[in-house]
C-alpha positions in Angstrom: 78.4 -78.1 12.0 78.1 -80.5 9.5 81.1 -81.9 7.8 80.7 -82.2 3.7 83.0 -84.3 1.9 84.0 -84.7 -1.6 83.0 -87.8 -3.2 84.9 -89.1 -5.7 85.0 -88.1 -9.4 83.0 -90.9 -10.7 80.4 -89.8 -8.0 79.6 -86.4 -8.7 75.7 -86.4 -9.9 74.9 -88.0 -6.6 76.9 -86.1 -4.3 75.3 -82.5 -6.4 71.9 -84.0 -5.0 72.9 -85.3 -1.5 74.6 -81.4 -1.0 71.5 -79.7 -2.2 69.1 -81.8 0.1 72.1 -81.1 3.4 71.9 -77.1 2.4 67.8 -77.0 2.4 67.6 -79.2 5.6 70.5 -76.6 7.2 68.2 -73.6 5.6 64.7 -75.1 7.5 66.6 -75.0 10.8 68.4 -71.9 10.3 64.7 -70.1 9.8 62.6 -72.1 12.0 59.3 -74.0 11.5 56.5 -72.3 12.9 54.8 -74.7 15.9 52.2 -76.4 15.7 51.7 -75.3 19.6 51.8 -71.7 18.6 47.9 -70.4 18.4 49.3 -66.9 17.5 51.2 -68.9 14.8 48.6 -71.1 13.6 46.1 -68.5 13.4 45.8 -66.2 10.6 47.0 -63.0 11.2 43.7 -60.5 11.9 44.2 -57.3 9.4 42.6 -53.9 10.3 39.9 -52.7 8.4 39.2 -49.2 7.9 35.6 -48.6 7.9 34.0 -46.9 5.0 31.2 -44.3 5.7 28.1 -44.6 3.5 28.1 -42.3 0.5 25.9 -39.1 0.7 23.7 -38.3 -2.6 25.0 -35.5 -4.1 22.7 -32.6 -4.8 23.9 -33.2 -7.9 22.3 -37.0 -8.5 19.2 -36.2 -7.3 16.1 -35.2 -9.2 15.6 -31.5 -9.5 12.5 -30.4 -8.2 9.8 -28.9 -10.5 10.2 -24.9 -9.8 7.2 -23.3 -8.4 5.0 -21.0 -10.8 4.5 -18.0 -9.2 1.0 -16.8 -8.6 0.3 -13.4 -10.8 -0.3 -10.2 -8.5 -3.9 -8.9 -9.3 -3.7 -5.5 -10.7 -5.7 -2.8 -8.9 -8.0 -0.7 -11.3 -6.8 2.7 -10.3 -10.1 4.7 -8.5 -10.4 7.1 -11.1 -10.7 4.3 -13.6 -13.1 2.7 -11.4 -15.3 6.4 -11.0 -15.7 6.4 -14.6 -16.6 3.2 -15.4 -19.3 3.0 -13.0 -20.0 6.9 -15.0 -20.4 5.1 -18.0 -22.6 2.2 -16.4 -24.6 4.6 -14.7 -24.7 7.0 -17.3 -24.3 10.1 -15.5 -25.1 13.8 -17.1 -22.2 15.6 -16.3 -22.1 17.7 -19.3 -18.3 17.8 -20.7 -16.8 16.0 -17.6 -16.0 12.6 -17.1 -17.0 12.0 -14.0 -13.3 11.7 -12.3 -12.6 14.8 -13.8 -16.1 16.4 -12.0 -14.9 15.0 -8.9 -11.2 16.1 -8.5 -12.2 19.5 -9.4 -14.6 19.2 -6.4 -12.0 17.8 -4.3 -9.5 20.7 -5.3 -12.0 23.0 -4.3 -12.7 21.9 -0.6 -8.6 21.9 -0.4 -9.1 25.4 -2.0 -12.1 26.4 0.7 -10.3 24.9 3.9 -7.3 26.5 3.1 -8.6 30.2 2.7 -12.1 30.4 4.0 -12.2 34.0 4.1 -10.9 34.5 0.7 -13.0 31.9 -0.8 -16.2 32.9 1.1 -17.9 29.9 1.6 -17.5 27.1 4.0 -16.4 23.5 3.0 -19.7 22.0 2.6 -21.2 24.7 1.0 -18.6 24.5 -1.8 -19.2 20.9 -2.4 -23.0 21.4 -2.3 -22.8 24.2 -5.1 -20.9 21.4 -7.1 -23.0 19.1 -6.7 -25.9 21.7 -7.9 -24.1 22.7 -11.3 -24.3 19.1 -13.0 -27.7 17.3 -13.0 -25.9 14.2 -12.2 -23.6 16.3 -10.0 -24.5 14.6 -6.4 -24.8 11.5 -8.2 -20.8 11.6 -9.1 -19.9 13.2 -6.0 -21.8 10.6 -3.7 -19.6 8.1 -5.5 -16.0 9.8 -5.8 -15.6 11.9 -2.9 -14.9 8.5 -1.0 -12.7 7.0 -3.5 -10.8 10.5 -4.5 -10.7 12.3 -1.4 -12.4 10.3 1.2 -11.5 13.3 4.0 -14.3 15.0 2.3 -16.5 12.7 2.9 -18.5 14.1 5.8 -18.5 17.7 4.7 -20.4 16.0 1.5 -22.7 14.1 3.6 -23.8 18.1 5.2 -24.0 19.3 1.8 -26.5 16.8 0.4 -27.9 16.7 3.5 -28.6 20.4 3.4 -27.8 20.9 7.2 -24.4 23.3 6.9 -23.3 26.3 6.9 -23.7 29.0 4.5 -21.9 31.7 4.1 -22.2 34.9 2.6 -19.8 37.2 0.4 -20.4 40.7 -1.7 -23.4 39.7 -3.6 -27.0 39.7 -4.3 -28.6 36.3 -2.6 -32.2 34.9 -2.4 -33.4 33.8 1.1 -34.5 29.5 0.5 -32.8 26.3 1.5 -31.3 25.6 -2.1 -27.6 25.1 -2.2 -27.5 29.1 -4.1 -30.0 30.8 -1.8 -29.2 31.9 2.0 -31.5 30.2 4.7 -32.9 32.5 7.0 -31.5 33.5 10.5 -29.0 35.2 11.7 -25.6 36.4 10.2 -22.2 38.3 11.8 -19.4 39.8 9.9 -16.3 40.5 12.4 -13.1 41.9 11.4 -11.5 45.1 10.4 -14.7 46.6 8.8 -15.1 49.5 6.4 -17.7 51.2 4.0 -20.1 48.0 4.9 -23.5 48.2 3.2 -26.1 45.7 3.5 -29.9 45.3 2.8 -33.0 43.1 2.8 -35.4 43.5 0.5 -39.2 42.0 0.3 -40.4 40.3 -3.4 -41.7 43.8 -4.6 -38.2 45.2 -4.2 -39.1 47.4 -1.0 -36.2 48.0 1.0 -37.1 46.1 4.0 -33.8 46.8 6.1 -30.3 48.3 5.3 -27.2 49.5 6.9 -24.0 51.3 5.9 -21.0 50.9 8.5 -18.2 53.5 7.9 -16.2 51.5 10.8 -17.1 48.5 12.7 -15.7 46.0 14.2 -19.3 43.5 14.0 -22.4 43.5 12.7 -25.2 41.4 12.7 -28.3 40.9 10.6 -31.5 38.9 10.9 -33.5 37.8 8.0 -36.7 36.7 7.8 -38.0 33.8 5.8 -40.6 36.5 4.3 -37.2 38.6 2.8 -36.8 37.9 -0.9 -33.0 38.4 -0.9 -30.0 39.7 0.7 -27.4 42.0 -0.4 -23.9 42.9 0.6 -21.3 45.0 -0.4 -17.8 45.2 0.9 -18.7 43.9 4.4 -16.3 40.9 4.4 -17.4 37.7 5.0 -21.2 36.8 7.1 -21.4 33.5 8.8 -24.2 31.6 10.7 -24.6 32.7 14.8 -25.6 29.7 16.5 
């Protein structure tokens, strides 16, 4: 401890300083100095740092990108359109058709044939031949269209223009040739549920060069000649090739 006494009253300014310099020296050794000899003292105290990712771009901040300009889809010219223009290029005689109209109606007719041969009378081919026979541009337009309109007609039509199919022969009055109207010659069966069956052949003069009348029969079977001028049949169903 330190001992303070009073000065005297004539002494007072002095003694204030000589107490303030005591109470700061008692202060310094009250706390402490730091060493000299301390490193941990001496050295300046190390502060954590807290490290700092980098910063992403934002989608944001960077540049948009130019969009893409989509390609146009090419537009298919529809085969009907297609049919008639190459009508018009071609310039097909087809009398009041356009030529997809001439075709479909050909194509609905096969359908037609395939679906009820007996009714209709005439095979397949033989339908799209007589087509092609009623316009003078007729197998022109068929040729074309058959494949684009109903391309599973396509074979049958190769037959017709061909001229190697089928005919076949209803009630009627038919001329013996190789034209798509005329019957080729050879020989013809009817089968079925037959009644009140007449046929005939007849030469160019009109001579009757064969007939028959059937009451009941289940088949018949004629043979003509390439000499015959026509054929004739009445009520006797349906006649197809014998091979």
């Amino acid at each position: 401890m330190f001992r303070i006494s009073f000065p005297p009253p004539g002494r007072k300014r002095r003694v204030g300083t000589l107490l303030a310099v005591v109470c700061a020296s008692t202060l310094v050794i009250v706390l402490g100095e730091p060493s000299g000899d301390d490193p941990a003292a001496a050295a300046p105290r190390a502060t954590r740092s807290t490290p700092v990712e980098p910063s992403q771009p934002s989608a944001e901040a960077s540049p948009a990108e130019p969009s893409a300009t989509p390609t146009p889809t090419p537009t298919r010219t529809p085969p009907e359109q297609r049919l008639d223009d190459l009508w018009h290029d071609k310039g097909w005689n087809l009398s009041d058709y356009s030529a997809s109209e001439f075709v479909q109606d050909a194509c609905d007719m096969a359908d037609q044939t395939d679906f009820l041969p007996e009714q209709v009378g005439e095979s397949v081919p033989q339908a799209l031949a007589m087509r092609a026979a009623s316009q003078k541009s007729g197998a022109e337009a068929l040729r074309a269209g058959v494949p684009l309109l109903c391309p599973k007609w396509t074979k049958a039509l190769k037959k017709s223009l061909s001229g190697r199919y089928d005919r076949w022969i209803t009630d009627d009055t038919y001329d013996i040739g190789t034209s798509p109207a005329q019957i080729p010659p050879g020989a013809y069966r009817t089968e079925g549920d037959i009644a009140d069956c007449y046929w005939e052949r007849t030469a160019a003069n009109g001579d009757i060069i064969d007939n028959g009348l059937a009451n009941v029969a289940r088949k018949i079977t004629v043979h003509i000649s390439a000499t015959d001028s026509t054929f004739t049949s009445e009520g006797c169903g349906v006649w197809t090739p014998v091979h």
